[in-house]
C-alpha positions as CSV (number, residue, x, y, z in Angstrom):
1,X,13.1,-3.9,70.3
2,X,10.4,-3.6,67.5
3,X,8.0,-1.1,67.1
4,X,5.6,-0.6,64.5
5,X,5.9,2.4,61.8
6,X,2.0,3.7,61.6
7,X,1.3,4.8,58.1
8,X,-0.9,5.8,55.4
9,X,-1.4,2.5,52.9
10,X,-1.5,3.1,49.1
11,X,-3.9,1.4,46.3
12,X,-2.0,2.1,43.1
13,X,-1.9,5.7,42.8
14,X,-4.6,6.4,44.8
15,X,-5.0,6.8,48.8
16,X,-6.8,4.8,50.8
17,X,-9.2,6.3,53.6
18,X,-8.2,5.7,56.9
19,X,-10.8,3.7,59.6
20,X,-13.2,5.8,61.2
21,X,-11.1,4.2,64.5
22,X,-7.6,6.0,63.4
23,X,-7.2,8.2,66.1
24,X,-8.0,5.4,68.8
25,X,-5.1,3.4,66.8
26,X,-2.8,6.3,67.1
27,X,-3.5,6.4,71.2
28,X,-2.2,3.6,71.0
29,X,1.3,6.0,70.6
30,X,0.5,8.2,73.3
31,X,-0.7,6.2,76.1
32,X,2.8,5.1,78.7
33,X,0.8,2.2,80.4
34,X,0.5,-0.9,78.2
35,X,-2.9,-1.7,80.0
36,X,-4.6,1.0,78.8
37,X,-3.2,-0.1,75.3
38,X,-4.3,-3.3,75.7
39,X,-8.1,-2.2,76.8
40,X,-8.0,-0.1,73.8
41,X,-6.4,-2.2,71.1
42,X,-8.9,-5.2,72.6
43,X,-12.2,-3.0,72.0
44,X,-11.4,-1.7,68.3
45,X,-10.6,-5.7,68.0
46,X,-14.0,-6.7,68.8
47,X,-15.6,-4.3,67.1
48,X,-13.8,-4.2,64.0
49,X,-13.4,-8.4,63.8
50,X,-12.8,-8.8,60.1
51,X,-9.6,-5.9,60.3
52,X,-6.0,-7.1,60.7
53,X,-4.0,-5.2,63.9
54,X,-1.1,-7.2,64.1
55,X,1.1,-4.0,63.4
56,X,-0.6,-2.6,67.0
57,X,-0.8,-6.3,68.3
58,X,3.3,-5.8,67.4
59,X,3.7,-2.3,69.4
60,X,1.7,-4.0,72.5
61,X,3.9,-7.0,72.8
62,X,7.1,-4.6,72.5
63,X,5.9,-2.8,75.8
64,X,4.9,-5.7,77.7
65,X,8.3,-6.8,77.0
66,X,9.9,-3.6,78.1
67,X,7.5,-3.8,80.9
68,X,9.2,-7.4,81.7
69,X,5.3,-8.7,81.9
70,X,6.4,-12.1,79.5
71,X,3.2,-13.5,79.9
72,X,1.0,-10.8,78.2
73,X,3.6,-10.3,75.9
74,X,3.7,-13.9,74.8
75,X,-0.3,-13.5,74.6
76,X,-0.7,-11.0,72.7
77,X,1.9,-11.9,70.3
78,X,0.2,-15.2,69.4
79,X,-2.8,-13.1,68.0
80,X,-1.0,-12.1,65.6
81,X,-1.2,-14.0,62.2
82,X,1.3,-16.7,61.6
83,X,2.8,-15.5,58.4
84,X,3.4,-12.6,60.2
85,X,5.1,-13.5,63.0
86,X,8.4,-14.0,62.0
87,X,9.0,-10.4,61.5
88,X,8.8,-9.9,65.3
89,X,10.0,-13.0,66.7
90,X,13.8,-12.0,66.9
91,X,13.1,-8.8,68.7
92,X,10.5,-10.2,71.0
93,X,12.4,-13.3,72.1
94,X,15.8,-11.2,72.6
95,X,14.2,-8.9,74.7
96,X,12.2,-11.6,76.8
97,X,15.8,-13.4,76.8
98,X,16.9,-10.6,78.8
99,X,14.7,-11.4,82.0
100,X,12.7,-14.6,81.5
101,X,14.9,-17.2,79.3
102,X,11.9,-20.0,80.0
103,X,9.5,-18.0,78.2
104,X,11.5,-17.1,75.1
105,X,12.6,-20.6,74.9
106,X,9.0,-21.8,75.0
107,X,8.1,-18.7,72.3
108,X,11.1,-20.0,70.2
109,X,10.2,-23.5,70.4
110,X,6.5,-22.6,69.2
111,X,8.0,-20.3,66.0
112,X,10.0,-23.8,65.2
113,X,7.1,-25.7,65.2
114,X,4.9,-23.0,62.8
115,X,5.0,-24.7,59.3
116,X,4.5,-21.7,57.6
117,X,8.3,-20.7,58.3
118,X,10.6,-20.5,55.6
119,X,13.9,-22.5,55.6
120,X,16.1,-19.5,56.1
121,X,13.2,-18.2,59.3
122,X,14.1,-22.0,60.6
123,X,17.9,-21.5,60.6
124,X,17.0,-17.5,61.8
125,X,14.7,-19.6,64.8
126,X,17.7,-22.0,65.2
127,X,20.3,-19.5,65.8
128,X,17.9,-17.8,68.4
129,X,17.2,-21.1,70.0
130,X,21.0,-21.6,70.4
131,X,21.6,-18.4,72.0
132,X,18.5,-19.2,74.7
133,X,20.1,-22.6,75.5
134,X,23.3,-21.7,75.9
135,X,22.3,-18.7,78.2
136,X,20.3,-21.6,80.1
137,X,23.7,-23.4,80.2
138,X,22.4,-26.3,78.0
139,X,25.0,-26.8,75.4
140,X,24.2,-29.7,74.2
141,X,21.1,-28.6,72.6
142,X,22.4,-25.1,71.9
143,X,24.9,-26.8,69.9
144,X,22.7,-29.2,68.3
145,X,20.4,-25.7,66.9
146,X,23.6,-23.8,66.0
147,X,25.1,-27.3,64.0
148,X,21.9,-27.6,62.1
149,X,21.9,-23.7,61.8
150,X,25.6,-23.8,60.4
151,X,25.3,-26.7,58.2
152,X,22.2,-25.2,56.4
153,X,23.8,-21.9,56.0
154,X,24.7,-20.9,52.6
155,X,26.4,-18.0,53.9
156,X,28.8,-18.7,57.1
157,X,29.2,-15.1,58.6
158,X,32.2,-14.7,60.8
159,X,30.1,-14.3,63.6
160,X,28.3,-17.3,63.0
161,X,31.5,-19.9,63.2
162,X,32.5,-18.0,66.3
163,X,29.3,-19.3,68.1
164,X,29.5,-22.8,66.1
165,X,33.2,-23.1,67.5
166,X,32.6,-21.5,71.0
167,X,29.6,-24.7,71.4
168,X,31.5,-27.4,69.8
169,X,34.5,-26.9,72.6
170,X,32.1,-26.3,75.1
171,X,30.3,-30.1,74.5
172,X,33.6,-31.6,74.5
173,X,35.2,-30.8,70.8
174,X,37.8,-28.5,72.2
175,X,40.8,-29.5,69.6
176,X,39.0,-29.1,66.6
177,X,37.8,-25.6,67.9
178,X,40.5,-24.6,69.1
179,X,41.7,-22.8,65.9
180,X,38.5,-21.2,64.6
181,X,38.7,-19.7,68.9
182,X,42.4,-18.3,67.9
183,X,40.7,-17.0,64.8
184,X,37.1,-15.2,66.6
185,X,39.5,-13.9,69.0
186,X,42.5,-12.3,66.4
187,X,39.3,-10.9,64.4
188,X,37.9,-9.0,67.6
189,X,34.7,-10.8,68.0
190,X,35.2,-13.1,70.6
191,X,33.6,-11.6,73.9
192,X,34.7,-12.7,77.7
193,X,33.2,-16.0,77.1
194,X,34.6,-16.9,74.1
195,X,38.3,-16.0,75.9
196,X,37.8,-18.1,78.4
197,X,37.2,-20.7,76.5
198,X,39.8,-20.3,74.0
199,X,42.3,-20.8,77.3
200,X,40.2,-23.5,78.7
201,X,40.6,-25.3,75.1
202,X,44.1,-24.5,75.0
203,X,45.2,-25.6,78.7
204,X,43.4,-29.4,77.4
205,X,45.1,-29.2,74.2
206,X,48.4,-28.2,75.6
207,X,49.0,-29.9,79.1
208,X,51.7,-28.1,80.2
209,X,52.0,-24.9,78.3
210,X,50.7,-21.6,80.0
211,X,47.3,-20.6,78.8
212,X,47.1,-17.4,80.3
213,X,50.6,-15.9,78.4
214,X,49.1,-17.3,75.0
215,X,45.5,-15.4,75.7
216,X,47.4,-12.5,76.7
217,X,49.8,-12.4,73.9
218,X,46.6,-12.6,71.3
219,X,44.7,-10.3,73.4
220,X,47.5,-7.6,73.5
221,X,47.8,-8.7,69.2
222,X,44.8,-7.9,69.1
223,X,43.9,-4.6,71.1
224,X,47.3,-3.2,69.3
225,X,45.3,-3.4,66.1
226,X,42.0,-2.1,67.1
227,X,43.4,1.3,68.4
228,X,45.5,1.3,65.0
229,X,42.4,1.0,63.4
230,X,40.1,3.4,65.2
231,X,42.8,5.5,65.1
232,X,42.7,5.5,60.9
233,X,39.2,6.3,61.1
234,X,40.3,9.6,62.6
235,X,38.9,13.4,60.9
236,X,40.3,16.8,61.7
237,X,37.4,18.9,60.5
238,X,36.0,22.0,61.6
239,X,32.2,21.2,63.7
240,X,29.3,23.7,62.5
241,X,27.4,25.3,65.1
242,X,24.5,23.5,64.9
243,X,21.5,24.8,67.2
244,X,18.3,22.8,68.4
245,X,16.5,22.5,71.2
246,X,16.1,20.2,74.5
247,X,12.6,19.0,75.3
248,X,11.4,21.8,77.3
249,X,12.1,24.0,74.0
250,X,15.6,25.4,75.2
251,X,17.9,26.3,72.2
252,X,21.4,25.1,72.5
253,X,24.6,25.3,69.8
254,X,27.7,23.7,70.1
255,X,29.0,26.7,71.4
256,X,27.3,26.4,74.8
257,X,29.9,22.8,74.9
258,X,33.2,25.0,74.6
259,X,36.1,22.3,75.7
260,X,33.9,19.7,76.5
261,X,33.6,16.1,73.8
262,X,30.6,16.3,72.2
263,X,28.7,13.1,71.3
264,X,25.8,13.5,68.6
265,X,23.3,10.9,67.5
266,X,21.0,11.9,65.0
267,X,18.1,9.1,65.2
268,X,14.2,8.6,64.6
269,X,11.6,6.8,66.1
270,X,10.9,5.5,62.8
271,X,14.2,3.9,62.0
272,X,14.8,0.4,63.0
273,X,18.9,1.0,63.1
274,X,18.8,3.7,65.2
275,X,16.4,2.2,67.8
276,X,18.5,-0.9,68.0
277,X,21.0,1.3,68.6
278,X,19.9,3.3,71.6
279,X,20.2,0.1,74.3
280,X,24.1,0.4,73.8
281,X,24.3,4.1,73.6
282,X,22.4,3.9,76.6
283,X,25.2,1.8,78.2
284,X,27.8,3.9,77.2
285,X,25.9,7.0,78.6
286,X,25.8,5.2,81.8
287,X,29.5,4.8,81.8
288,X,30.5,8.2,81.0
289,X,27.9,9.6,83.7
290,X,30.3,10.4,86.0
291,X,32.5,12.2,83.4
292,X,31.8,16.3,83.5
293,X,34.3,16.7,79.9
294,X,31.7,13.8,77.7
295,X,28.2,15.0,77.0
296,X,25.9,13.5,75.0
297,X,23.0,15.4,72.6
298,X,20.4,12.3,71.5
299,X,18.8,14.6,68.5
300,X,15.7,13.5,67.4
301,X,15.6,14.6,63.3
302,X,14.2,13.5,59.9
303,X,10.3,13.4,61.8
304,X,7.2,11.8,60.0
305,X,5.0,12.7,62.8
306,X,3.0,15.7,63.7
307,X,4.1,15.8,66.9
308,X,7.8,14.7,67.0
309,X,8.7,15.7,70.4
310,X,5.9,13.8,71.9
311,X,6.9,10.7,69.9
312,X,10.3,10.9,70.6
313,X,9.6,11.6,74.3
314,X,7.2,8.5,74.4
315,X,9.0,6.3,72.9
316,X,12.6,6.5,75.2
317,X,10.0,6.8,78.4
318,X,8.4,2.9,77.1
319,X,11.5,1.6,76.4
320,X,13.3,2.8,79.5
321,X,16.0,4.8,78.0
322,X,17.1,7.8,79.8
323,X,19.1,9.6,77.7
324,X,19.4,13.6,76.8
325,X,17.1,14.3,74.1
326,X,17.0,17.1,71.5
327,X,14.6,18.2,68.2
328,X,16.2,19.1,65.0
329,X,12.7,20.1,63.6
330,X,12.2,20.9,60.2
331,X,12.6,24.5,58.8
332,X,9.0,25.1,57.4
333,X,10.3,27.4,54.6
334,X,13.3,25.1,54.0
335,X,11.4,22.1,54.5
336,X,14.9,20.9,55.8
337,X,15.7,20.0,59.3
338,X,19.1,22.3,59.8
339,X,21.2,20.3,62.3
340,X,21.4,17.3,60.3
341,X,21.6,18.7,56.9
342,X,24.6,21.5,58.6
343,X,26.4,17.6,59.0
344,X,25.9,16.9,55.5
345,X,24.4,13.5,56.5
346,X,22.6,11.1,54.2
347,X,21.3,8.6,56.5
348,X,20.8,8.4,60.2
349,X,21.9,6.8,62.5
350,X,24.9,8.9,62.3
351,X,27.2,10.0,65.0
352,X,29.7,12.3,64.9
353,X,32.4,12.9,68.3
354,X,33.7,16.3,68.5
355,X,36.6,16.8,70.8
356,X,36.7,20.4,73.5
357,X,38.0,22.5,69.9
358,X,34.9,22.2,68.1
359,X,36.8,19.9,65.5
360,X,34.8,16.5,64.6
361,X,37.3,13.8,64.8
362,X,35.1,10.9,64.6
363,X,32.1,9.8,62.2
364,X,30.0,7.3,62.5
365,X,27.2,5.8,60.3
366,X,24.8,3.3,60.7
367,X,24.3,0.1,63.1
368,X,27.6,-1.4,64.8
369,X,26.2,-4.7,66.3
370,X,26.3,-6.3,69.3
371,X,25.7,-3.7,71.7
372,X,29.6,-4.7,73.6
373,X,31.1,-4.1,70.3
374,X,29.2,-0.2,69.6
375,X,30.4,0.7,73.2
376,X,34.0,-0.3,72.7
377,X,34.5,1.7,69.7
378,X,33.1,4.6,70.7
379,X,35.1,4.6,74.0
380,X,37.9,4.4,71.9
381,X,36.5,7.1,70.1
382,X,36.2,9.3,73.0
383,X,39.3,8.6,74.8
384,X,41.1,9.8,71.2
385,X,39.3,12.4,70.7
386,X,40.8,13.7,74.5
């Protein structure tokens, strides 16, 4: 999901004077319903023709999408300006993907067709386009983008072969993909799909042979090394007892989670990592709901804002993320904010999993990507750190 960092611009050494209009732009933040957005983002645009809003043109398309309205979302973001699109595209089509795969294939197909794009945004579009088409179950032309994609590449990220494999057995080139399958699957990033057709290739390859005892055997190969090495990434260090507060201003410390596992994420609203973060968090909160020994603290830190709570707050209610949020404000005399700095971290996101002693026995920093692959290792994490 994008969302666009309002800021201060800079002339040289100078500041610039912000529009008379500033505090209707930063509404724009407050305001839950993107139709009252819209009406005010579409007033300050007619009266202010000759200024560029593509940054709040951005924000507006990221709630409609949330909002799973594709239309105005696919409205609005073709007002803003064609060199600029390409810095949203990727978020606004995957989250479109998620609900209306006709309209992100028809905003994908546009961005291919903008001849202001780049080479490397084509093969960016291309590997997008693929993913839409092969959700659609239309392999042959999500194998067509992801060849074109691949054979452009200068770089051919693991990941990357994976897919180009997974769609060349799936139109019909089973053999030769068979082995670059074994491979995605040995290197843990081959999902339930790819598994499947790993066995399906193998079954064609190997009339005969039993296909579900040679995925089992590389599944078991495989799952054997991932504990091994979650299990290396392991710390026996004493937690501090952080305090900050929940939303309704509630001070809490780690002591108040006595024999319980304790899951931190420190996060911001203005980092990109930790917001692309949050949808999997979200589905790992979900699976440990049920689960009185796991909590979770969310703790909002590092602010920029004046109000951080109401930022924080607005920004999990518009992106419909329900998880347990706390403010590690900054220390005015300090000019620190204490949770995170007690952590020693030096860049969020950061996680930390701190078993029922108070000991941290996990850390975790930055963006783990996809979203099946962040919940599996922190599971792991968890179920360790029992």
């Amino acid at each position: 999901m994008l969302i666009a960092i309002l800021s201060t611009g800079y002339s040289g050494y100078s500041q610039q004077a912000e529009p008379a209009y500033k505090a209707s732009l930063d509404s724009l933040k407050i305001f839950i319903d993107p139709l009252k957005k819209e009406a005010i983002l579409e007033r300050l645009v007619k009266a202010h023709p000759g200024d560029s809003f593509d940054q709040y043109r951005a924000t507006l398309v990221d709630n409609f999408v949330v909002a799973k309205n594709s239309a105005k979302a696919l409205f609005h973001f073709n007002q803003i300006a064609e060199t600029a699109r390409i810095m949203y595209v990727g978020s606004v089509a995957t989250g479109i993907m998620a609900f209306d795969l006709k309209a992100a294939e028809t905003l994908i197909e546009q961005e291919l067709a903008n001849s202001t794009n780049a080479p490397e945004d084509r093969q960016f579009l291309l590997h997008l386009y693929s993913q839409v088409m092969g959700k659609q179950g239309d392999y042959k032309k999500a194998f067509a983008a992801i060849k074109e994609c691949y054979e452009q590449a200068v770089r051919k990220p693991a990941r990357l072969v994976a897919e180009y494999y997974y769609l060349m057995s799936k139109t019909g080139g089973y053999k030769e993909a068979l082995p670059e399958l074994e491979k995605a699957v040995l290197a843990g990033l081959a999902d339930d799909d790819y598994k499947a057709e790993l066995k399906s290739a193998y079954a064609k390859v190997n009339p005969g042979k039993d296909s579900y005892a040679y995925l089992s055997a590389l599944t078991n190969q495989v799952e054997e090394k991932y504990k091994n090495a979650i299990a290396a990434k392991m710390f026996d260090e004493q937690a501090p007892n952080f305090k900050v507060t929940d939303i309704k201003g509630k001070e809490v410390s780690l002591s108040d989670f006595k024999g319980k596992i304790v899951v931190l994420d420190f996060w911001a609203t203005w980092c990109g990592p930790c917001k692309k973060s949050l949808p999997a968090m979200q589905m790992l909160v979900n699976k440990y709901k049920h689960d009185p020994s796991v909590v979770f603290l969310f703790i909002h830190t590092w602010e920029t804002v004046k109000d951080p709570r109401s930022d924080a707050v607005n920004y999990l209610l518009t992106h419909n993320l329900d998880l347990p949020l706390y403010m590690d404000v900054k220390n005015p005399a300090t000019k620190s904010n204490p949770a995170v700095s007690s952590f020693g971290v030096k860049g969020i996101p950061a996680k930390f999993i701190i078993d029922g002693y108070g000991k941290i026995r996990f850390k975790e920093s930055g963006l783990v990507w996809p979203d099946e692959a962040a919940v599996k290792e922190l599971s792991a994490m968890v179920e360790m750190s029992r």
